[in-house]
C-alpha positions in Angstrom: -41.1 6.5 51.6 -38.1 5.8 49.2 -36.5 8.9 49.0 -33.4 10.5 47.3 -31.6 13.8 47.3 -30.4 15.2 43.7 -27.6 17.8 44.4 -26.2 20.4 42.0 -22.7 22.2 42.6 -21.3 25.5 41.2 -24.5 27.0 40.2 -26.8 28.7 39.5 -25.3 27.5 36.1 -26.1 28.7 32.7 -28.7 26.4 32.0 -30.2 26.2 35.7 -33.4 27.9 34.3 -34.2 25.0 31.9 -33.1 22.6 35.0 -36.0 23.8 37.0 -38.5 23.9 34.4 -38.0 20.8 34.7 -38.1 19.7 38.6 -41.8 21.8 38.4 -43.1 19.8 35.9 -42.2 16.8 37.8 -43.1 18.5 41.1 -39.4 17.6 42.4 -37.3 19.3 44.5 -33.1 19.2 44.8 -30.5 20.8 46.4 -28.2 23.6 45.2 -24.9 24.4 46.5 -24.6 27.7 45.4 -20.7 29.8 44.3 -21.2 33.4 45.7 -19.4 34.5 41.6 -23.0 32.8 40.1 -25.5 34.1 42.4 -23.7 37.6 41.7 -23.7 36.9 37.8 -27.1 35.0 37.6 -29.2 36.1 40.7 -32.8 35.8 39.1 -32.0 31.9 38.9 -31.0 31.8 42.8 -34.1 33.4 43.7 -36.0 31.2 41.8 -34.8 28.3 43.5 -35.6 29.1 46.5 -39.2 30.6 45.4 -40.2 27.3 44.1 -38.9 25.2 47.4 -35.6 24.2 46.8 -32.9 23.8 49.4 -29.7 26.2 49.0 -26.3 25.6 50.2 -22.9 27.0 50.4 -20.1 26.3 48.0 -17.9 29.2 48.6 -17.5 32.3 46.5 -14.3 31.3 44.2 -14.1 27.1 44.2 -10.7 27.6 45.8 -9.3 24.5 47.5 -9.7 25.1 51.3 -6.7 23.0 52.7 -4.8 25.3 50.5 -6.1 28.6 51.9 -5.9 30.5 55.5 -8.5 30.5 57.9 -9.7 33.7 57.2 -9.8 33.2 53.9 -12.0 30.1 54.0 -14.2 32.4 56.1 -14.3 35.7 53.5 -15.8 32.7 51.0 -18.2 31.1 52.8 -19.5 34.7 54.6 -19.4 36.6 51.7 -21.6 33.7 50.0 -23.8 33.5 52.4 -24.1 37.8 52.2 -25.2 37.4 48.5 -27.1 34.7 48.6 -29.6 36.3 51.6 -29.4 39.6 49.9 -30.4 38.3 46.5 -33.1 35.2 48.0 -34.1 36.9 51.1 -33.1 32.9 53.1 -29.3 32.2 54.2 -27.7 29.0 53.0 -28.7 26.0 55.2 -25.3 24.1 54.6 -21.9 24.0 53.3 -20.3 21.7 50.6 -16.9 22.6 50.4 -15.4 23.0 47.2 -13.9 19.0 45.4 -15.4 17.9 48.8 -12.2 18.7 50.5 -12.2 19.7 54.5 -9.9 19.1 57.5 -10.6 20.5 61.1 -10.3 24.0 60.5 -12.9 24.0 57.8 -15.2 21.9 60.2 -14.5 24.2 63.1 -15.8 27.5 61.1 -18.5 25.5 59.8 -19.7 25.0 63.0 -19.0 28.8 64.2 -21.6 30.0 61.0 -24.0 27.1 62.6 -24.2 25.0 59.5 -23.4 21.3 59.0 -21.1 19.8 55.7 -22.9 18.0 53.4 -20.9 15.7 51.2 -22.4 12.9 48.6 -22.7 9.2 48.5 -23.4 8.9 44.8 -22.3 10.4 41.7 -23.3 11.8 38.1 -19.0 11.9 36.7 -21.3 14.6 34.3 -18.3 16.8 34.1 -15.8 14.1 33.2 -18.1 12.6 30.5 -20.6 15.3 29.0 -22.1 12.7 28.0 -26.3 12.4 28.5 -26.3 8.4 28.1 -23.1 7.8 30.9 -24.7 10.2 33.3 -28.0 8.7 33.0 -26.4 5.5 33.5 -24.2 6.8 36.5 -27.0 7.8 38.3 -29.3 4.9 38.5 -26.4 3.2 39.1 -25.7 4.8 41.9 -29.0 5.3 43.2 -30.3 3.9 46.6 -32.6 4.8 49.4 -31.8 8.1 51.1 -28.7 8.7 49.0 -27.1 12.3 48.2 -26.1 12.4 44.6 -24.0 14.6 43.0 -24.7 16.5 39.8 -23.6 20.0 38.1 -26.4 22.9 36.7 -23.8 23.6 34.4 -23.5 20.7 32.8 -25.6 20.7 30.0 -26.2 17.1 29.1 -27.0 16.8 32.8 -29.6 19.3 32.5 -30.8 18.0 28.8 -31.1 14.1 30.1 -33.2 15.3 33.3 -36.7 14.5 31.9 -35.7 11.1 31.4 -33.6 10.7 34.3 -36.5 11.8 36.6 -38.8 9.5 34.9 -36.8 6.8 35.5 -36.2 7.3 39.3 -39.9 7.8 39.7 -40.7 4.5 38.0 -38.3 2.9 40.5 -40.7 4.4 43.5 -38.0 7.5 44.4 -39.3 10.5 45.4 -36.6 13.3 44.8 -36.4 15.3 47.7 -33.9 17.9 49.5 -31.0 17.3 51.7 -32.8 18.4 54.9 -36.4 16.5 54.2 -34.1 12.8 53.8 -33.7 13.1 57.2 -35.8 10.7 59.3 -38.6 12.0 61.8 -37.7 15.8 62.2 -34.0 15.0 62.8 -31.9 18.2 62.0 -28.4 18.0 61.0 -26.1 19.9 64.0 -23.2 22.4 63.3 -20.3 21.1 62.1 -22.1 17.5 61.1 -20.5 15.8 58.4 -23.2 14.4 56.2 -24.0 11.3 54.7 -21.2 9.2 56.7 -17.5 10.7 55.2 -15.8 7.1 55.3 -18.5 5.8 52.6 -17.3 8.5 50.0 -17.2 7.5 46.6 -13.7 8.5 45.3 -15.0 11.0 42.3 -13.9 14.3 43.2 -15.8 17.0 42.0 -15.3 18.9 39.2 -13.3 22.4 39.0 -15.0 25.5 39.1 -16.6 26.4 35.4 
């Protein structure tokens, strides 16, 4: 099965309702990397994510850089995320994407302590450097391939607006959107600490800043 992984950072946004009206009506599921501030702020969307089947990970609490912080402060965001995020959804995060995508070995080593792997991106949306619904339509199919991780932001509102066409598209090319987890082949589970897909075939786009 041709399958692709539609991830969304910094949520639950503003507009992450509307997002997953759509994703039901096209019985697709996606990945969201939840901020510990926006599950406080907006918790009835992070429970509905997870209601209707989608995969939740970690994004931190504050979108702080992590080379730029102390060990125990990369843990107090990440723990206290996780905290909210159970409390409010009743599941735990299943992995962490670390905020710009930016992690050395200390942020690997704690990642492995909570027993979660890193999940990074191998295509992009750029929808927070263009706001535009045309470029990030055209962004994603462009970067679209067979088991690739995309990255996207619920915030974004032309993201969310150009999503029934954008979902149309994908399934016309045979992809089947799925979460982070089910891309993985035959059962295989991603381990603590796992840096996922490949880090040396990163695009260059750095996420966006927290918003």
């Amino acid at each position: 099965m041709k399958c692709i992984a539609l991830t969304f950072d910094d949520g639950p946004g503003k507009y992450a309702d509307k997002l997953l009206d759509t994703f039901k009506k096209h019985k697709a599921k996606a990945t969201f990397f939840l901020e510990g501030q926006y599950v406080k702020s907006r918790p009835a969307f992070a429970k509905r994510m997870v209601t209707e089947g989608h995969e939740i990970g970690n994004h931190s609490y504050t979108h702080p850089h992590f080379r730029e912080i102390s060990d125990y402060q990369i843990r107090e965001e990440l723990e206290s995320t996780a905290e909210i995020v159970k409390k409010v959804t009743g599941k735990s995060p299943t992995m962490i994407r670390p905020p710009y995508g930016e992690f050395d070995e200390r942020v690997v080593s704690i990642a492995t302590e909570m027993g979660l792997p890193i999940v990074l991106w191998n295509g992009g949306s750029r929808d927070w450097a263009t706001k535009n619904e045309d470029a990030i339509y055209k962004e994603v199919l462009r970067s679209a391939k067979r088991d690739g991780v995309i990255l996207m932001h619920d915030w974004v509102q032309q993201t969310v607006t150009v999503m029934p066409r954008l979902l149309t598209a994908l399934e016309k090319q045979g992809y089947h959107m799925v979460t982070v987890t089910d891309l993985l082949r035959d059962g295989r589970k991603l381990e603590p600490g796992e840096i996922y897909p490949d880090p040396d075939v990163q695009p260059s786009e750095l996420e966006s800043p927290a918003v």
